[in-house]
Structures are given as C-alpha cells and as structure tokens.
C-alpha positions as CSV (number, residue, x, y, z in Angstrom):
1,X,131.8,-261.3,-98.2
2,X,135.0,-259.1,-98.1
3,X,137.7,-260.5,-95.8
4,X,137.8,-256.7,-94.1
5,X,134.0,-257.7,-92.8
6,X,135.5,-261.2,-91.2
7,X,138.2,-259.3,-89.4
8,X,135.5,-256.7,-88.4
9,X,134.2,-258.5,-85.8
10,X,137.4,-257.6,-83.3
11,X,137.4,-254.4,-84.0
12,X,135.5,-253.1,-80.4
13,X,135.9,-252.4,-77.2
14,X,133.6,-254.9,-76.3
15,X,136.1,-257.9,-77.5
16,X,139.1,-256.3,-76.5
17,X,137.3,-256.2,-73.3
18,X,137.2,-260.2,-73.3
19,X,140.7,-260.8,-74.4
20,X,141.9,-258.7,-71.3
21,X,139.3,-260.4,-69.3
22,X,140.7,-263.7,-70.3
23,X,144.2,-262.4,-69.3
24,X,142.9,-261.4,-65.9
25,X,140.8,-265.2,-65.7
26,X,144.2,-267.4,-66.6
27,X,146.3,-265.4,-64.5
28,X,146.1,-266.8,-61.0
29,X,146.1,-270.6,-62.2
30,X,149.8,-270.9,-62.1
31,X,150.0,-269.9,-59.3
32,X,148.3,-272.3,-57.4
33,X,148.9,-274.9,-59.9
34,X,152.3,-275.6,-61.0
35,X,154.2,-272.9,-60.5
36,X,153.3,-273.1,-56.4
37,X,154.7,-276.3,-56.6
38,X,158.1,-275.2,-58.2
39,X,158.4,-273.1,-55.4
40,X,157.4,-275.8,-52.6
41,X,159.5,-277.9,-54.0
42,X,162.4,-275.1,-54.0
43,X,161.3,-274.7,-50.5
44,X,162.7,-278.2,-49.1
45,X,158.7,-279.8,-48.8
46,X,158.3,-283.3,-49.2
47,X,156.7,-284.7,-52.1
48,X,153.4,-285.8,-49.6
49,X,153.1,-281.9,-48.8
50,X,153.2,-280.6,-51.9
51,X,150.8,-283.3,-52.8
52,X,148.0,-281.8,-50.1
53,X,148.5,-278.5,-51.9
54,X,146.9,-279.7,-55.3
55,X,143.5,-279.5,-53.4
56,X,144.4,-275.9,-53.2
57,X,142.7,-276.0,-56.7
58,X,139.3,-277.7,-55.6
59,X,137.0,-274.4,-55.8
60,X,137.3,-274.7,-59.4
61,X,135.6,-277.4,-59.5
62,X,132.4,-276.6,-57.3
63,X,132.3,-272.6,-58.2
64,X,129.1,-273.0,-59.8
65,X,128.0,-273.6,-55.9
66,X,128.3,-269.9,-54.9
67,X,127.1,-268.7,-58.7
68,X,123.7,-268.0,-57.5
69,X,125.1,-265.4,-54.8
70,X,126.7,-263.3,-57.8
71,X,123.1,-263.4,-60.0
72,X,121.6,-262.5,-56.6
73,X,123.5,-259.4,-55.2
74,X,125.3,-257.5,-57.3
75,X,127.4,-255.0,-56.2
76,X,126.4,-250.7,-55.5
77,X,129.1,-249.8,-58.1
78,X,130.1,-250.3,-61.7
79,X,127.0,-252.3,-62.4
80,X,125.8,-255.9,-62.4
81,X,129.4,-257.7,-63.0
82,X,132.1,-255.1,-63.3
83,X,131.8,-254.4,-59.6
84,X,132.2,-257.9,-58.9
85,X,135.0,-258.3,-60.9
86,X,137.0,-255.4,-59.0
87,X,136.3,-256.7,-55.8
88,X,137.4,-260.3,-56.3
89,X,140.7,-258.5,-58.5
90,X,141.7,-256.4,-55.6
91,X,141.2,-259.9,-53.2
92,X,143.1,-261.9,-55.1
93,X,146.2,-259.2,-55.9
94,X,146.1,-259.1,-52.0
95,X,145.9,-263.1,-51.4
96,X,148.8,-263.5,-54.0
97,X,150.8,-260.7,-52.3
98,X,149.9,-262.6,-49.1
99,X,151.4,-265.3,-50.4
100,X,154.6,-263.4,-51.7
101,X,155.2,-261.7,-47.9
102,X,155.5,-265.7,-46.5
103,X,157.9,-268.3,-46.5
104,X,156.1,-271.6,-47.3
105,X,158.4,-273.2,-44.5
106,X,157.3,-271.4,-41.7
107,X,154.4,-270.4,-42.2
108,X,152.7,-273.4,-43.6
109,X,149.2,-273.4,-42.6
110,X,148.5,-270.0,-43.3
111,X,150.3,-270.3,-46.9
112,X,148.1,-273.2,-47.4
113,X,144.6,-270.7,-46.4
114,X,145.5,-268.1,-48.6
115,X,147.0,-271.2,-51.3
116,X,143.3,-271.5,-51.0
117,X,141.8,-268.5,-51.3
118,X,143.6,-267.3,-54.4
119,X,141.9,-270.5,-56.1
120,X,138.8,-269.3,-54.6
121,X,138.6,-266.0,-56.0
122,X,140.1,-266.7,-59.0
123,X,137.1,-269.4,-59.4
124,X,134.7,-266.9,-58.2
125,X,136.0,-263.7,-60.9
126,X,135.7,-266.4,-63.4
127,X,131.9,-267.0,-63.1
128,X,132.2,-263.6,-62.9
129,X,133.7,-262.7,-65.9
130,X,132.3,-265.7,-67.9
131,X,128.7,-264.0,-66.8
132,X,129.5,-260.5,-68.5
133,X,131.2,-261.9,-71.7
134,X,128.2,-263.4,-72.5
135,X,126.1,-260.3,-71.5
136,X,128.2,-257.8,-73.5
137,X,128.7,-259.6,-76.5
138,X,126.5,-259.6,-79.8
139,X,125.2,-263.2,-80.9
140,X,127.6,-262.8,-83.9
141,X,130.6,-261.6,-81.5
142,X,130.2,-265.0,-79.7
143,X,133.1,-266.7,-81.4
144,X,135.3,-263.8,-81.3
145,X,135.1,-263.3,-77.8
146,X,135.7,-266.8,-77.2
147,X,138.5,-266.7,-79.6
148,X,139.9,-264.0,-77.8
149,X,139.2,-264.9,-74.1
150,X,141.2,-268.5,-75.1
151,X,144.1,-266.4,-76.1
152,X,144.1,-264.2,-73.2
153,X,143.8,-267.2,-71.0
154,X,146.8,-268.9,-72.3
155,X,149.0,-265.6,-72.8
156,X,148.0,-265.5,-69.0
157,X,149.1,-268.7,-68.1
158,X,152.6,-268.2,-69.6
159,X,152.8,-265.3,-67.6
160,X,152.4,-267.1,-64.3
161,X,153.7,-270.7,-65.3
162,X,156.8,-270.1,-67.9
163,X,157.8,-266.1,-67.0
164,X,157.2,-267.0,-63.4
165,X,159.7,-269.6,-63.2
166,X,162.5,-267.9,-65.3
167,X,161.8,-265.0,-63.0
168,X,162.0,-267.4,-59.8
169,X,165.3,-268.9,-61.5
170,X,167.9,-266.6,-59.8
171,X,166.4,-262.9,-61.3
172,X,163.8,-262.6,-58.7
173,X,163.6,-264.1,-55.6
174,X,159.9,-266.5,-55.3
175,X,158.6,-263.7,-53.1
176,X,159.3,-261.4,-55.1
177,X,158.2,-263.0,-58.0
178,X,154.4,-263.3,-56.5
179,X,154.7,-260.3,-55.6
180,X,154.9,-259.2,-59.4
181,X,152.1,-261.4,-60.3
182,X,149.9,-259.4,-57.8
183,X,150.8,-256.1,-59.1
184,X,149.5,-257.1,-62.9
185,X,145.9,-258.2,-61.0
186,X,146.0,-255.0,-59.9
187,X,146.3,-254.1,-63.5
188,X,143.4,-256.0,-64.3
189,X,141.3,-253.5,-61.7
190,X,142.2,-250.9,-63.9
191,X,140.8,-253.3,-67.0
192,X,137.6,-254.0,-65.3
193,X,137.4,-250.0,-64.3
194,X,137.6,-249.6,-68.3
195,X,135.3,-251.9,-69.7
196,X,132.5,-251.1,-71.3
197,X,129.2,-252.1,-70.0
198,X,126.5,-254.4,-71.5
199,X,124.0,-252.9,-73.7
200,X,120.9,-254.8,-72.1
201,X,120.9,-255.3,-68.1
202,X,118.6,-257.7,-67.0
203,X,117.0,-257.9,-63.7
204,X,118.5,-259.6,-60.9
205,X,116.5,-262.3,-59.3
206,X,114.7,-260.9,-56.0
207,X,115.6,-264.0,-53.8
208,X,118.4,-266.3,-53.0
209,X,116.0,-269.2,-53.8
210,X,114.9,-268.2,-56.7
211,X,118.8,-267.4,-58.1
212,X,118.9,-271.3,-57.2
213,X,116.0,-272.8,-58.3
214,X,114.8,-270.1,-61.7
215,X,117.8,-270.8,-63.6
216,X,117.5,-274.7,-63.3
217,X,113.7,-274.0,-63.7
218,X,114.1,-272.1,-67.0
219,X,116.4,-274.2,-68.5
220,X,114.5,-277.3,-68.4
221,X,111.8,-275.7,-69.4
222,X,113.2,-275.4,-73.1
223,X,112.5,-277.5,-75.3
224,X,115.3,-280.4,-76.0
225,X,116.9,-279.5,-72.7
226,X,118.5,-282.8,-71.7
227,X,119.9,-283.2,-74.9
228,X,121.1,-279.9,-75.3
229,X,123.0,-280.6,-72.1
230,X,123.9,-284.0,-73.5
231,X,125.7,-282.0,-76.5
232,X,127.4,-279.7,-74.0
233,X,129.1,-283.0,-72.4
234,X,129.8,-285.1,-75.2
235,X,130.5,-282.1,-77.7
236,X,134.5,-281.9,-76.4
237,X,134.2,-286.1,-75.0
238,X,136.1,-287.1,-78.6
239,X,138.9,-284.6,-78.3
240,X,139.4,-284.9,-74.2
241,X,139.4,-289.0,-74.7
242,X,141.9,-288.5,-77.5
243,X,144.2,-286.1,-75.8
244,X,144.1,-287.5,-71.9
245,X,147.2,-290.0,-72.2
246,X,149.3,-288.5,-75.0
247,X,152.3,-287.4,-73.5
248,X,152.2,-291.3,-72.6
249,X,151.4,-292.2,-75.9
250,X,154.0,-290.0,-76.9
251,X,157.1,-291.4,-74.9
252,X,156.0,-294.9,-75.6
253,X,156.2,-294.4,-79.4
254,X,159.9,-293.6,-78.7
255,X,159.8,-289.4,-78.6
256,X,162.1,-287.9,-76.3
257,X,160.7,-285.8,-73.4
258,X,162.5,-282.4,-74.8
259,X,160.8,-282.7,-78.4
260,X,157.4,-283.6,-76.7
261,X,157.7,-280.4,-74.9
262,X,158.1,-278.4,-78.2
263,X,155.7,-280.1,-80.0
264,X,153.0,-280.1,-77.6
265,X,153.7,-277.3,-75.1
266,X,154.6,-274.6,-77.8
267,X,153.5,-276.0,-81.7
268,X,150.4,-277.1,-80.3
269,X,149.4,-274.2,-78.2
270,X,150.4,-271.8,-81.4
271,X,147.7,-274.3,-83.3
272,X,145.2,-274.0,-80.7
273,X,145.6,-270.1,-80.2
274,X,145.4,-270.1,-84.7
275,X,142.3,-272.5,-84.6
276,X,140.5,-270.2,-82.0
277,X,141.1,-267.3,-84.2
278,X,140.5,-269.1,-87.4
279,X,137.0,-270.7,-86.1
280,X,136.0,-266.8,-85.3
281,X,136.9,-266.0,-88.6
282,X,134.7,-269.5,-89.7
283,X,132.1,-268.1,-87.9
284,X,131.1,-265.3,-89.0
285,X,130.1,-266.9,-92.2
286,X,128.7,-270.5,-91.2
287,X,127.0,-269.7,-87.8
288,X,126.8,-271.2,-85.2
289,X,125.6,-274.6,-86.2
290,X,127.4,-275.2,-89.2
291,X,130.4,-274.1,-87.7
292,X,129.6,-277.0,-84.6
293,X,128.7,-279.4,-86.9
294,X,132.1,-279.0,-89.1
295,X,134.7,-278.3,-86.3
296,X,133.1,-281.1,-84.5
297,X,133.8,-283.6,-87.4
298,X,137.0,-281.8,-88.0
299,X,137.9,-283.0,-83.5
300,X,137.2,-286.2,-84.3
301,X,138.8,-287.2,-88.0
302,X,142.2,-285.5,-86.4
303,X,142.3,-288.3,-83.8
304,X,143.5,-290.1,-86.5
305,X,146.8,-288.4,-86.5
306,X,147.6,-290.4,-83.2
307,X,146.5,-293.7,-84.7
308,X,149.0,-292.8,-87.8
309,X,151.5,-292.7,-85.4
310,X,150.2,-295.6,-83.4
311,X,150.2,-297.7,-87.0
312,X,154.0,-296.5,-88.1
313,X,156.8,-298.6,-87.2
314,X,159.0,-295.7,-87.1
315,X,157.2,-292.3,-87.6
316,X,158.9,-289.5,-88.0
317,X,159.3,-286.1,-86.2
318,X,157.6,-284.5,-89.1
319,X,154.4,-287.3,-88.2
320,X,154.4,-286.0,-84.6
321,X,153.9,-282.4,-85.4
322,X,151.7,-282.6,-88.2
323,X,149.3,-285.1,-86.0
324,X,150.0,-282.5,-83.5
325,X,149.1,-279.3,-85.1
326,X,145.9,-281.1,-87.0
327,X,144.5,-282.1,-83.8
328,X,145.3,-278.7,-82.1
329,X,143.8,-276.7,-84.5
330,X,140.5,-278.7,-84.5
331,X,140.7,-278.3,-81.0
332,X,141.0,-275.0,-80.9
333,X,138.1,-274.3,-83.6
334,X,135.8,-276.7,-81.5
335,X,136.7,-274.8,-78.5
336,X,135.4,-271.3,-80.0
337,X,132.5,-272.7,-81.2
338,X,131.5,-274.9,-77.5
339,X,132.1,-272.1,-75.6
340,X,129.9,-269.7,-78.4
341,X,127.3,-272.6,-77.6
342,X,127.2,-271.8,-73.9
343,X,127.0,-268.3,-73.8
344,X,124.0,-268.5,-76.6
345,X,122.3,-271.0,-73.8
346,X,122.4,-268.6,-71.2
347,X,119.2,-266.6,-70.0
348,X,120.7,-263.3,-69.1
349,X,119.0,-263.1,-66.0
350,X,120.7,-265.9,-64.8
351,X,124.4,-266.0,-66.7
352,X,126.6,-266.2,-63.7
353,X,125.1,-269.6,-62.2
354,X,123.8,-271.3,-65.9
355,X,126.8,-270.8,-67.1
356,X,129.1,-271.9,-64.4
357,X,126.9,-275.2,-64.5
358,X,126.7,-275.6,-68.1
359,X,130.8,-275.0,-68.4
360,X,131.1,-277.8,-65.4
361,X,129.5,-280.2,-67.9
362,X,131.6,-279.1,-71.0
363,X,134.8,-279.6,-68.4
364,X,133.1,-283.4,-67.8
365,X,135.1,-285.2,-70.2
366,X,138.1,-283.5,-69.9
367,X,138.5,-284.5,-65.9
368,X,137.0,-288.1,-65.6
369,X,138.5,-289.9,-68.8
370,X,141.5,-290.3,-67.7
371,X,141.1,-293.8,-65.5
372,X,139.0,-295.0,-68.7
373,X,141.9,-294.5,-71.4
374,X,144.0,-296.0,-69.0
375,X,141.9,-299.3,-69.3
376,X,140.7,-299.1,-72.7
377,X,144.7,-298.6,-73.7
378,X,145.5,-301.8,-71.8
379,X,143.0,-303.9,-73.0
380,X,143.0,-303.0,-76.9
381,X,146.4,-301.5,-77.7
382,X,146.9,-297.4,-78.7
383,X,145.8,-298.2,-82.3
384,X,142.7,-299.2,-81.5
385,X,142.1,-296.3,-79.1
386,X,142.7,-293.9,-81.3
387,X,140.1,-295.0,-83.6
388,X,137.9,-295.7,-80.2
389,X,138.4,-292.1,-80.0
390,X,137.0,-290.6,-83.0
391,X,133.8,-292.9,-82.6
392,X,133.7,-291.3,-79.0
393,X,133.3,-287.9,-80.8
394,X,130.6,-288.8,-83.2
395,X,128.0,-288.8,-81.1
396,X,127.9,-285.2,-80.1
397,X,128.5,-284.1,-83.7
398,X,125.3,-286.1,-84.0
399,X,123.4,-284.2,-81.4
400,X,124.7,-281.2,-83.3
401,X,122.9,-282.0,-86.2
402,X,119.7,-283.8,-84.4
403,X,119.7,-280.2,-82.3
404,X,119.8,-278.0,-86.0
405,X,116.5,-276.5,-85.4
406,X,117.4,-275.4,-81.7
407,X,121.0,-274.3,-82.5
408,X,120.3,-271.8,-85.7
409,X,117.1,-270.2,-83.8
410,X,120.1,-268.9,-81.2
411,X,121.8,-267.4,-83.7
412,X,118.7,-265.5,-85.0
413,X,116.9,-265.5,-81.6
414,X,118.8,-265.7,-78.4
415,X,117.7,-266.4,-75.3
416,X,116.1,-263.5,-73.3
C-alpha cells in the first residue's frame, strides 16, 4: 500500500468535521476546570470555596443520564445532531459570557449556576457530538476521526487552560478573557452550520422509554456483551493505573517540579497527539483488532519505563523523557484505537445514549484508581507497582484477542 493511500483517509470534510468538533468539545473544560479556579483564586476566595466549585464539573460524570432525551427528540433544523449541536453552542457561548459579565465576588451564587451550566452543556454537546462522529464516519475513518477529535480536544484545552491564563495575566482582564472564550463557541456554531451530514439517518426511537430501555435492550442482546463491556473497562485499566500517581512518582524520584512540567505537560502531550495520528495511520492497514491487540500490548510493556526509573539509583533526565514519550505514545495509539472500538459498538439508532454509557465505562479506570495506587504504592514500593501495572493491562489485551471474532466482524460488518 502506497503511503499517499494511509494519508488518504483525512482528506474529507467529514474528518475535518471531527477535528473541529473536537475543538468545540475540549473548549469549555478549562473553564470550569482549572482555569475558573485561577481566577477564583485571583478573586480573594478561600481555598474551601474554590473547593465547592470543582462540583461544578459533576454533569460530566452523569451525562449519559439525559442521552436518551437527545436519541428521542431531535431538533426541526439541521437534522438529527447538528441542530443539537447549535443549540447547546449558542447556550454555552452565552453561559460563558454570563460568566465573563460577573464578578465572582459579588455575585457568587449566580456565578456558581451558570459555573454549572457551562459544564452542563458542555457535557450535553459532547454526547452530542460523540453521537454524530460515529454516525458520519466510515468504519475505516474510525481511527482517523478519533485521531483527530483527540487533537482538537487538546488544541482546545490549551486554548482555555494555557492561552486563557497568559491572556488573564495583565493583557486581558478575567472578564474579558471569558468573554473571548465565548466568542470562539460562537465560532463553533458556524462549524456545526458547516458540517456535512451523515450519509445514513436512522430513525429516532418513538418513545422516551424506549430511548431508555432499546438501547440497553439491544446491546445485551449481542452476543459476548458483558465481555465486550468488560474490554471497554479494562482496555485503558493498565495505562490509567500506571499514570494516576506519576507526577508523585516523579517528585519522589528527585525531578524538579519545572522539568516535570515539560516533560509531561508539553513532551508528553506532543507524544500523545503523534501516537493518535500514528495509530490512524496503523489502522488503516491492521484494522481494528490487530491494531487493539498491538497498541494494547504496546500500553502495558511501556509501563516499564516507570519501573526503569523506579529501579535506577540515579536516572537521568534523558530516562524521564524517553519513559515519558514511550508511554505517551502508546497511550495515545491505544486511545485511537478504544475510542474506534466504541463508535463501531454503537447501533445508530441509539449513538447518543450507547455511547455516552459505553464512554462512562472506558472513563472507569481512569477516575477510581487513584485511592488504589495510593495503597498498592505504600504497601509494595513504586517498583513493584509499575510491574503491578503492566499485569493490570494484560487482561483486556486478552479480552482483545478472546473477543477476535466479534471485533473483525465490525470492521467488515458494523452495527446497524
């Protein structure tokens, strides 16, 4: 196969859609996230306040709850998603400009509210927007939309996290700075305005209940469901146990905080965004199996970079950013090729909510191993749970390959 056919698969309006898409998704995290708690904390707060204002970030967590109402009613414009992606866009360039046109001192409920609703209709235009990726893409686009959605994403959240607060830092003033991030949502209107539509519309379900219950129905009706949805969760377990106490890790091992910082917040993101790309790339010539089945091996043998450091009595800097870069750009593949999974698992009648669920149980591992590490650390040293780690991956690259039959007939057969 000539490289020009790899590279072929970006080439449409139908992945540049996603990469925008992804920009528009990332966007609003920030800003609820860490960057809302530069400017509390600008503001005078106290540490307790600004420590209420992380709930702020809750409907993330329980968006596949309210899924079921976009499979249900779609909007009387622009088709089954794009509508819904305007409206929640136009809501959330208003919420953040809401937010811009307060000052967090005096008006501290009602910054909280609409703290709120930003995170709520961000977390509603992403089930959204993960719904019509998955409806407008080819089977054999699914990697490079992922890949491109990833990058988006993080481009998006340097926009709001690092430009906001050099921005905030004496150029523009915090209001005005928000106000800024509302006027590139509205930006994203104009995306969502642009993009093309899906080739194949499916039929909405006729009911609320049956947008509830069909989807759950249909899924388990498959054959090798549970332990499809065992892969989903244990497919990223390996790399999310691995990287939930690194910076910890990191600092202990003797790194100072600055060359942390560049290794993992800018080498590592530049590996991730490259092992996105480069498991696209990978895809179009293994598939969708083999390229689980490698990138998942690949997650869990770079764990061992850590325990390379762990086993050094003095590593080096050069150590740090190779283990760094070798684990990032494992991640990064595995993350193209988990989130190809769930968009091949997805009945088109029912995208919005089965993949809002399905993505909840991918996210599993990365938000409840934290109080584990911490014990498993105390009790056997970071040598040992670095290698912990890599068995921790194993199984779901074993439910990979026990799932072979399941996982190539989505390539060649996708679910109607």
């Amino acid at each position: 196969m000539r490289l020009a056919n790899y590279f072929a698969v970006f080439s449409n309006r139908r992945i540049a859609a996603a990469m925008f898409l992804g920009f528009a998704s990332g966007l609003p995290l920030a800003l609820t996230g860490s960057t809302l708690q530069a400017w509390l904390s600008d503001a005078g707060l106290d540490i307790t306040t600004i420590g209420w204002f992380t709930l702020a970030g809750q409907p993330y967590t329980w968006k596949f709850l309210w899924a079921p109402v976009i499979d249900r009613f779609p909007m009387p414009f622009l088709g089954r998603r794009r509508g819904w992606m305007v409206l929640t866009q136009l809501l959330l360039a208003l919420a953040i400009a809401g937010m811009g046109g307060l000052n967090p001192q005096q008006h501290l409920p009602t910054f909280a509210v609409l703290a709120l609703l930003v995170a709520f209709f961000s977390s509603t235009q992403d089930v959204v927007i993960d719904a019509y990726r998955t409806e407008l893409v080819h089977h054999e686009e699914r990697g490079a939309a992922a890949a491109v959605n990833v990058f988006g994403y993080r481009m998006a959240m340097l926009t709001s996290g690092a430009l906001a607060l050099i921005l905030a830092d004496g150029i523009l003033s915090w209001q005005q700075t928000y106000w800024v991030m509302a006027g590139l949502m509205v930006v994203m209107v104009v995306v969502s305005f642009m993009a093309p539509e899906p080739e194949v519309v499916a039929r909405p379900p006729l009911t609320l209940e049956e947008a509830v219950v069909e989807p759950l129905r249909e899924f388990f009706s498959r054959r090798g469901a549970v332990i499809l949805l065992a892969l989903v969760v244990a497919y990223k377990l390996g790399d999310a146990f691995a990287g939930s106490l690194s910076t910890k890790f990191l600092l202990d091992m003797g790194y100072t905080k600055s060359l942390i910082g560049q290794a993992n917040k800018v080498f590592g993101m530049i590996a991730t965004i490259f092992g996105g790309f480069a498991g696209a790339l990978l895809m179009v010539r293994l598939g969708l199996y083999r390229a689980l089945l490698w990138f998942g091996l690949a997650q869990a043998l770079t764990n061992l970079g850590y325990w390379l450091i762990a086993t050094t009595p003095t590593p080096g800097n050069d150590l740090l950013f190779m283990a760094i870069g070798l684990e990032n750009l494992a991640g990064g593949m595995g993350t193209t090729a988990s989130v190809a999974l769930l968009m091949a698992l997805c009945n088109v009648r029912f995208t919005a909510t089965q993949y809002a669920l399905l993505s909840a149980l991918a996210a599993f591992g990365r938000v409840y191993v934290g109080p584990a590490s911490g014990y498993i650390v105390d009790a056997f040293g970071w040598s040992r749970f670095f290698v912990i780690s890599v068995l921790v991956a194993l199984p779901g690259v074993l439910l990979v390959w026990w799932l072979r039959k399941q996982i190539q007939a989505l390539d060649h057969d996708p679910v109607a």
